[in-house]
C-alpha positions as MATLAB code, in Angstrom:
seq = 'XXXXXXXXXXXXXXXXXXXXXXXXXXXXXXXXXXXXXXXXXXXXXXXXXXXXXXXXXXXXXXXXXXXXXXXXXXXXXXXXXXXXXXXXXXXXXXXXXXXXXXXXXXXXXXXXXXXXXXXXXXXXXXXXXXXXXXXXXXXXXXXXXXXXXXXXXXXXXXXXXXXXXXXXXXXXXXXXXXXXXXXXXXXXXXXXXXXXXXXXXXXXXXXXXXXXXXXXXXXXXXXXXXXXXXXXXXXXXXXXXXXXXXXXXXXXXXXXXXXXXXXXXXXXXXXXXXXXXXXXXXXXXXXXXXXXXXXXXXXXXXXXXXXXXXXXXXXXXXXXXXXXXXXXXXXXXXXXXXXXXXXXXXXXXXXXXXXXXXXXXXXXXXXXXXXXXXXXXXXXXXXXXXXXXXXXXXXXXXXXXXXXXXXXXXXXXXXXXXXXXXXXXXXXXXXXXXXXXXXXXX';
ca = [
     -21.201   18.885    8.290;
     -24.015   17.312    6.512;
     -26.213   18.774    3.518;
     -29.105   17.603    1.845;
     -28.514   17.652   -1.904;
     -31.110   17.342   -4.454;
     -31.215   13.875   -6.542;
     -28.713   12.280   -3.731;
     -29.381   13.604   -0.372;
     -26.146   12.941    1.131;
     -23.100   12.424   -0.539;
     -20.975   10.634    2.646;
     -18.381    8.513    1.500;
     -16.221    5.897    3.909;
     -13.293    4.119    2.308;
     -15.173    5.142   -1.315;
     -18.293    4.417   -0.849;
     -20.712    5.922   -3.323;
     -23.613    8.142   -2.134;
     -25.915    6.708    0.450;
     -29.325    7.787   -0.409;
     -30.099    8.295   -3.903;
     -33.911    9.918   -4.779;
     -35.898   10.900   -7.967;
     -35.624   13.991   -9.341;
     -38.750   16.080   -9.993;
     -39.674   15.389  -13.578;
     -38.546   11.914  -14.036;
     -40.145    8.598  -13.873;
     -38.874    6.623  -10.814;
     -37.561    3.724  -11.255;
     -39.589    0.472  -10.128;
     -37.958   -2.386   -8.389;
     -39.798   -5.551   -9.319;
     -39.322   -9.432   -7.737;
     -35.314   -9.794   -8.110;
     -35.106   -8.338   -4.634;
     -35.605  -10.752   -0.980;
     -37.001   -8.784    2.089;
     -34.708   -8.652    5.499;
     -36.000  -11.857    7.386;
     -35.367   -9.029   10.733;
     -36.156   -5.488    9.375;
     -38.966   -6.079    7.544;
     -42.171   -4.946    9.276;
     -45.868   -5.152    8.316;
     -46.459   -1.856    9.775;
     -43.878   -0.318    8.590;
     -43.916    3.022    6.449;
     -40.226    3.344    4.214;
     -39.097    1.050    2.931;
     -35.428    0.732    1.805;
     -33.127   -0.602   -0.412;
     -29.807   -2.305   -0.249;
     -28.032   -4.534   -2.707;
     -30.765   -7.193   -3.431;
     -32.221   -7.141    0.470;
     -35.563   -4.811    1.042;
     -36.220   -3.023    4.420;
     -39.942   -2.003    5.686;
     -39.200    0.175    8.556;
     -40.461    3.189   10.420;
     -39.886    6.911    9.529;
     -40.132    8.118   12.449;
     -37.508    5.527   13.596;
     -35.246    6.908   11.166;
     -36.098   10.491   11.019;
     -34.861   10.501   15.021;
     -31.467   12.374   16.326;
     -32.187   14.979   13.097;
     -30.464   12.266   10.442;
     -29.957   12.689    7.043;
     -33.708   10.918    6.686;
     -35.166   13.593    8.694;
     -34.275   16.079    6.035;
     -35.058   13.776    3.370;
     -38.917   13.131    4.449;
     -39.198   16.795    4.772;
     -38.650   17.453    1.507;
     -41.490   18.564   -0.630;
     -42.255   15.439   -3.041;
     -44.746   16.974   -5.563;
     -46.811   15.269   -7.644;
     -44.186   12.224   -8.049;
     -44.644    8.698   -6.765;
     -43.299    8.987   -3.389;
     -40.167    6.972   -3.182;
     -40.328    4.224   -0.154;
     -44.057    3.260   -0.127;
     -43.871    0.174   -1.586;
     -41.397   -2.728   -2.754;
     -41.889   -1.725   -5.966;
     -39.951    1.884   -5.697;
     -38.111    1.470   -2.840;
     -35.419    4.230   -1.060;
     -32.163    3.067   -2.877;
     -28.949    3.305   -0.177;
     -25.801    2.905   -1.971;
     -22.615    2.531   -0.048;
     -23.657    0.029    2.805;
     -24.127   -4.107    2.625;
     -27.344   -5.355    4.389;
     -25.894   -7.015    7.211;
     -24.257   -3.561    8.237;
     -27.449   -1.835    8.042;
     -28.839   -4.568    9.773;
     -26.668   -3.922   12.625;
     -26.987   -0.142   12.784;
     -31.225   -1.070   12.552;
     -30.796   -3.613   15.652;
     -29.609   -0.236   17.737;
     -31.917    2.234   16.583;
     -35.017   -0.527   17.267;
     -32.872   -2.573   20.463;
     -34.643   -2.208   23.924;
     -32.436   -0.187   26.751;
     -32.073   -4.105   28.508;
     -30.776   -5.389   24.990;
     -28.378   -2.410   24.604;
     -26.142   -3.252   27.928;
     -24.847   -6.207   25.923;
     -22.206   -3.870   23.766;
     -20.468   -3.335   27.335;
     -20.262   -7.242   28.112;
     -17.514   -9.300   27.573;
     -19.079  -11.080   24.930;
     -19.620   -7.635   22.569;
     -19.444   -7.773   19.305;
     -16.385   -5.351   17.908;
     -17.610   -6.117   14.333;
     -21.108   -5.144   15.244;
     -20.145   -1.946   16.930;
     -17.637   -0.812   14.273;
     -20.825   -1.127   11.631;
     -23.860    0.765   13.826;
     -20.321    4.198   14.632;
     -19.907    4.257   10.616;
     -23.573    3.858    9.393;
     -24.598    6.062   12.180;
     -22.080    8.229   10.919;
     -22.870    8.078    7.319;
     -26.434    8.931    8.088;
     -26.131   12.105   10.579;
     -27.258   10.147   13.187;
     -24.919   11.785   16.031;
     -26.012   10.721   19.594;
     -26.222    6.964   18.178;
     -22.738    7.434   16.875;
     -21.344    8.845   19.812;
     -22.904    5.737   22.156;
     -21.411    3.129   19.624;
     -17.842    5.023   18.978;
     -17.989    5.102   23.537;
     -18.679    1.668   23.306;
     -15.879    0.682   21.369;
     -13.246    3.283   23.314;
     -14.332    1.021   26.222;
     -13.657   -2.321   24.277;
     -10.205   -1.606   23.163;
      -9.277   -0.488   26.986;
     -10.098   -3.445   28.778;
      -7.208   -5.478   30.198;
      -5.690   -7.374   28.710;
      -6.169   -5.905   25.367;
      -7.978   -7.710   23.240;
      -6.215   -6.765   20.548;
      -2.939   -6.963   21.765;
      -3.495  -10.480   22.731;
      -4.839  -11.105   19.139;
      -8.501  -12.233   20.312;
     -10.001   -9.791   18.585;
     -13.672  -10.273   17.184;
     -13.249   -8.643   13.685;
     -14.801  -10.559   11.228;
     -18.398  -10.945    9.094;
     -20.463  -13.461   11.211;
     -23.033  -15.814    8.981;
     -26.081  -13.517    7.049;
     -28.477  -12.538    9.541;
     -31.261  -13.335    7.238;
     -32.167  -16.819    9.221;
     -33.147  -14.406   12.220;
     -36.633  -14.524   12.935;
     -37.305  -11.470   15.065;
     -35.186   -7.923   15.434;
     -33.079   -8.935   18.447;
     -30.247   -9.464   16.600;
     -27.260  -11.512   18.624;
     -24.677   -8.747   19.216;
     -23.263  -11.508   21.642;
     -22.296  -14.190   18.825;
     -19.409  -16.448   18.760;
     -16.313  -14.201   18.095;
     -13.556  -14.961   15.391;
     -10.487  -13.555   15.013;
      -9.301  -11.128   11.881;
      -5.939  -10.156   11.516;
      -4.928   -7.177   13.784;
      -3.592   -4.921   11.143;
      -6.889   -5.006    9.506;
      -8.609   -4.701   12.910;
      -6.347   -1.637   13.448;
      -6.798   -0.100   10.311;
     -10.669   -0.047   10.414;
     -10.360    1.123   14.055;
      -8.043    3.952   13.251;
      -9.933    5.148    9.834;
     -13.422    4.874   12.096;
     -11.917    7.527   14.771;
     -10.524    9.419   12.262;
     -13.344    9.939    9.774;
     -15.723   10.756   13.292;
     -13.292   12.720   14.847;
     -13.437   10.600   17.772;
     -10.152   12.229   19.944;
     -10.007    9.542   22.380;
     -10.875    6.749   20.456;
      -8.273    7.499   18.026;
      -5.383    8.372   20.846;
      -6.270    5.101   22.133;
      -5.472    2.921   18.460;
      -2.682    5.242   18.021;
      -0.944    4.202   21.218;
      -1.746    0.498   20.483;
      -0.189    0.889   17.140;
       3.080    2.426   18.326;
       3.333   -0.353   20.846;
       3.349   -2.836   18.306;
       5.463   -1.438   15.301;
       8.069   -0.828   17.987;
       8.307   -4.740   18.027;
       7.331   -5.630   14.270;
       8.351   -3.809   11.101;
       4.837   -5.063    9.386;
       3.166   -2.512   12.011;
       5.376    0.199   11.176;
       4.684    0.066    7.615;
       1.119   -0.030    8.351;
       1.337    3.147   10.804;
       3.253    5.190    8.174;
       0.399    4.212    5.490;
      -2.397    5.575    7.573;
      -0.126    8.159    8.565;
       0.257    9.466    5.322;
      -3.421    8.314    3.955;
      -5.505   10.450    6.831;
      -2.029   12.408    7.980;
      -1.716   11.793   11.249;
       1.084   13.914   12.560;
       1.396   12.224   15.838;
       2.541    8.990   13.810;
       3.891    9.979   10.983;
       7.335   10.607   11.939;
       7.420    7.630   14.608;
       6.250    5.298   12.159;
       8.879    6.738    9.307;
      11.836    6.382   12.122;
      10.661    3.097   12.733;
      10.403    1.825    8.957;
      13.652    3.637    8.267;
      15.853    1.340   11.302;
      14.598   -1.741   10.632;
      13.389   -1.874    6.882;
      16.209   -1.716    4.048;
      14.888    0.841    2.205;
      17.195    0.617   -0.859;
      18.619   -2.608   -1.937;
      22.604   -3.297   -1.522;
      24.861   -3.574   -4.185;
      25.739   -7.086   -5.647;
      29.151   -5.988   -4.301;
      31.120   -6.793   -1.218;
      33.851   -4.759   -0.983;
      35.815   -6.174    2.006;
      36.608   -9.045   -0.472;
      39.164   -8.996   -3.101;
      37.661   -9.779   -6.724;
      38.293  -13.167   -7.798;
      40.904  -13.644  -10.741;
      38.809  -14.190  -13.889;
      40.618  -17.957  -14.440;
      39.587  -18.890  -11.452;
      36.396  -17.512  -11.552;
      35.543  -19.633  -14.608;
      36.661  -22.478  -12.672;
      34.973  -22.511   -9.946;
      31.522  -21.158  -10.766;
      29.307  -22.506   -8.579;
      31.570  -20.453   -5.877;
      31.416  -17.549   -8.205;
      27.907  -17.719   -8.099;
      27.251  -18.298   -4.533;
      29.784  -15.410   -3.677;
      27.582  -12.899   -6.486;
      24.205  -13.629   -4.077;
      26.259  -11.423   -0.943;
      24.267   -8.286   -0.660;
      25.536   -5.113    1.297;
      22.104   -3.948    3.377;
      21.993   -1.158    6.068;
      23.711   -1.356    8.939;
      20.662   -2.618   10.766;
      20.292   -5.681    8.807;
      22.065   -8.825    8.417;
      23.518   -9.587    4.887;
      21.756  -11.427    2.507;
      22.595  -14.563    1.634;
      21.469  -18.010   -0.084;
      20.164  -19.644    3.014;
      18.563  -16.623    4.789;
      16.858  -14.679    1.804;
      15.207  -11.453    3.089;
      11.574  -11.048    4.209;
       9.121  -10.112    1.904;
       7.836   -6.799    2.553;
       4.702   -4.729    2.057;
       5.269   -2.598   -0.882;
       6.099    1.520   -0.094;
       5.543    3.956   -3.149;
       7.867    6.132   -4.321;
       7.335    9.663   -2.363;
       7.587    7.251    0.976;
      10.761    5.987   -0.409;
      11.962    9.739   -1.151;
      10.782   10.744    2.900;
      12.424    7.884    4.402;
      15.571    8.712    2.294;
      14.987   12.794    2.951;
      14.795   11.555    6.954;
      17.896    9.466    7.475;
      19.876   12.583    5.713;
      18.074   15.187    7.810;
      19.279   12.824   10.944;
      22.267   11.709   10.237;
      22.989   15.486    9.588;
      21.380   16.496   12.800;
      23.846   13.853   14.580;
      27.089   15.183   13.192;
      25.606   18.441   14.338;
      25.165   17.029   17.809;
      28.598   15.482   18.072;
      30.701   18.219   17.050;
      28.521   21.024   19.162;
      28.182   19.915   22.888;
      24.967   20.925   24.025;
      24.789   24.680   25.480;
      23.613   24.823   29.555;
      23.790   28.129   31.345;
      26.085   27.589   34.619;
      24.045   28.035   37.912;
      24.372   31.394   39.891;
      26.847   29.259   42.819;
      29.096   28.032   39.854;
      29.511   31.445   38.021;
      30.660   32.969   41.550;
      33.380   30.921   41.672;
      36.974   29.928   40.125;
      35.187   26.784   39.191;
      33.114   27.596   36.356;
      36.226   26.975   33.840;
      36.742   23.538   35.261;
      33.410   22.958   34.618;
      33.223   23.877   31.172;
      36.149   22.070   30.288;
      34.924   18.834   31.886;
      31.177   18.758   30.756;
      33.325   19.345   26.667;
      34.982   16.346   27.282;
      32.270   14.204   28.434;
      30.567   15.513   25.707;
      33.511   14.499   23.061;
      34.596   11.341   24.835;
      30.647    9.591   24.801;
      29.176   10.585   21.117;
      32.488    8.592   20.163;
      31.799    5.868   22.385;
      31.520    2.582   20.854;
      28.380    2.063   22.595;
      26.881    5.391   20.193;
      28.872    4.337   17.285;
      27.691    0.793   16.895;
      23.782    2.114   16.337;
      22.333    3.347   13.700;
      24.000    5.929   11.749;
      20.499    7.730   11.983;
      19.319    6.730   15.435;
      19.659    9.950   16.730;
      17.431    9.459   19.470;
      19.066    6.058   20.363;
      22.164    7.569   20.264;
      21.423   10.691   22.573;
      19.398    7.940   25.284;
      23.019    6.171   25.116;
      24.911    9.402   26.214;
      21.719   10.464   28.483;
      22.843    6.787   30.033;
      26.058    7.242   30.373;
      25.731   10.627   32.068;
      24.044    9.015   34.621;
      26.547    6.439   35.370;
      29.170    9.346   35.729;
      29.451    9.591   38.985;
      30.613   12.667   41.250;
      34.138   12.479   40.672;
      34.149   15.029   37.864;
      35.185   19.099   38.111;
      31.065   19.614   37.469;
      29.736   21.946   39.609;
      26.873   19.816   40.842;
      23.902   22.214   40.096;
      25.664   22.696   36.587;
      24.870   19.191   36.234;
      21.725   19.140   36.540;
      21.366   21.297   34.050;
      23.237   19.184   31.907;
      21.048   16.308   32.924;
      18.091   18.352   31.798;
      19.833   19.684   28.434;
      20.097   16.443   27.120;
      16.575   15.168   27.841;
      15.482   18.641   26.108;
      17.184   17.533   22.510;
      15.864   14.128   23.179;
      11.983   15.675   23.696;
      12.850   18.326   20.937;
      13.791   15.458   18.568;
      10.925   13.803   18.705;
       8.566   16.205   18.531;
      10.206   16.927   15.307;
      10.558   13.544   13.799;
       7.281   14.255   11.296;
       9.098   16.784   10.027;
      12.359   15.320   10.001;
      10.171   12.927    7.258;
       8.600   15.560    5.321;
       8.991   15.938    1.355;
      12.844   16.441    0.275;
      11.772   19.987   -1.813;
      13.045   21.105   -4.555;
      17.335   20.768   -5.071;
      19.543   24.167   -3.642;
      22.643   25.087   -5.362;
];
């Protein structure tokens, strides 16, 4: 919700930004903005009646342009200005924004002055994502709601098309060439895309929906996200940052489990310990295979040992309390697993088995399934942690049973369904599963 604040009308913030329109208080001598300053070769108009300020670039525009769709500027202009030197009338004491560059004012001006014609070009293939991404967060910033709705609709609609163009890493996410060459205000929303790397293309996506509150827009990144860390670890660490920087519950935990099985999250000991030391003589004379034989790292069981020839991949950096989570979630799990194994899962026998002498048999046969596959070698050679890999793996194998078993065969269907309950039930509580250890219990 938006208020109008004396001395800075609006105090919106994206990614840090300082406050957006700052204003003279009553009493004080405004402050005069003299010839250091160039004006907008697009927004500048003759006729027009505010003008604004941004970095070193002046804007002449209209106020009742800008006091449309009850903005920020609305409540601004309808302030009572006294007997000060209105702010806005002239280069000379301008309306100071903070927080924005020109060129992404310049694109949020090209919708609020574009004809309908010149509008239908954000749904053409040759849309600008760049453009779009600055007119949602200065429409946004501003309280200009209907115009941010249109551009945020815009951009849900660029991100579905098939095939992705994100996914297929043609995305149009970066700065075209200063605008200030444009003669006139039909600014080319249809320039020559280039392409930006996705994970920052994601992570400006993702902060956009969040900080508008844009449901569908930010189900949509969200999706696209998890289908890419689940083939890249650099994906999962960027999910679990913007999980944890605008907590995101619905990615949170997926990104964690995700970091956690493919990411050594604490270094190996300089030790191997299915070798024998070397004898200290010999050691000293052979030192070169001494040294090569110190360089053998022990890593997770999901990644191959280090070793001169194949050091490991640099990784983005995770701070400490992600370190603690990831450690607090492979305990939780690998706890929850033994759990598992040593409990089969409960089912309640159907009606036609309980009326019979078979219901025993059935018990005793659905135990040892249970016992038999959780020790399978199949289960055993994933992830200590991999809980839900490890249930899919006996889900599998259930399948592949076959009849000839003492199961009552509505019983197992039950059975069937038990197991793809835990499996839901797990991840549903993977966030939480990655939560903050807490304080130690004696």
């Amino acid at each position: 919700m938006h208020h109008a604040l004396p001395g800075a009308l609006r105090q919106s913030t994206t990614d840090g930004a300082s406050p957006s329109i700052t204003s003279s208080q009553k009493g004080k001598t405004p402050v005069l903005y003299k010839s250091a300053h160039k004006r907008d070769g697009s927004y500048y108009f003759e006729d027009g009646s505010c003008v604004l300020l941004i970095l070193d670039t002046l804007f002449n525009v209209h106020r009742s342009r800008l006091s449309q769709d009850n903005s920020s500027f609305c409540t601004m202009f309808s302030l009572p200005q006294g007997n000060n030197n209105v702010e806005g009338r002239s280069d000379d004491n301008p309306i100071v924004l903070s927080g924005d560059t020109p060129e992404e004012f310049r694109h949020f001006l090209w919708a609020l002055y574009a004809l309908p014609h010149e509008l239908g070009i954000v749904t053409s293939p040759s849309a600008n994502l760049t453009h779009l991404i600055d007119i949602a967060r200065v429409a946004h910033k501003y309280a200009f709601k209907n115009l941010e709705t249109w551009a945020l609709d815009a951009i849900q609609e660029y991100v579905n098309r098939k095939p992705s163009p994100i996914l297929s890493g043609m995305q149009p996410y970066s700065s075209p060439s200063s605008a200030s060459a444009t003669t006139d205000h039909e600014l080319e929303l249809d320039a020559e895309p280039q392409s930006q790397d996705t994970p920052t293309l994601l992570t400006h996506l993702i902060r956009l929906a969040q900080l508008c509150q844009h449901d569908r827009l930010l189900s949509t990144m969200i999706a696209l996200l998890r289908q890419l860390m689940a083939s890249s670890v650099t994906y999962a660490y960027l999910a679990m940052s913007l999980a944890d920087e605008l907590d995101l519950r619905v990615l949170r935990g997926a990104a964690y489990f995700e970091v956690m099985q493919k990411a050594v999250v604490v270094r190996g000991l300089g030790v191997d310990v299915l070798r024998a030391p070397a004898p200290v003589a010999a050691a000293a004379g052979t030192p070169s295979n001494a040294s090569a034989s110190s360089l053998v790292l022990v890593h997770d069981d999901a990644q191959p040992a280090e070793t001169p020839s194949s050091p490991p991949p640099a990784a983005p950096p995770i701070s400490r309390a992600q370190q603690l989570r990831l450690l607090s979630g492979y305990y939780r799990l690998t706890s929850t697993w033994d759990s598992l194994r040593l409990t089969p899962l409960p089912f309640e026998h159907s009606h036609s088995c309980s009326a019979t002498w078979h219901q025993q048999g059935c018990t005793q046969s659905w135990l040892e399934f249970w016992k038999e596959k959780t020790r399978s070698d199949a289960v055993m050679g994933l992830g200590m942690a991999d809980v839900l890999g490890r249930l899919r793996m006996v889900q599998k194998d259930y399948e592949r049973w076959g009849s000839a078993t003492y199961m009552h065969h509505d019983c197992r269907m039950v059975a069937k369904r038990a197991i793809g309950d835990v499996v839901r039930r797990v991840e549903e509580a993977l966030p939480d599963y990655f939560a903050d250890p807490g304080g130690w219990e004696g």
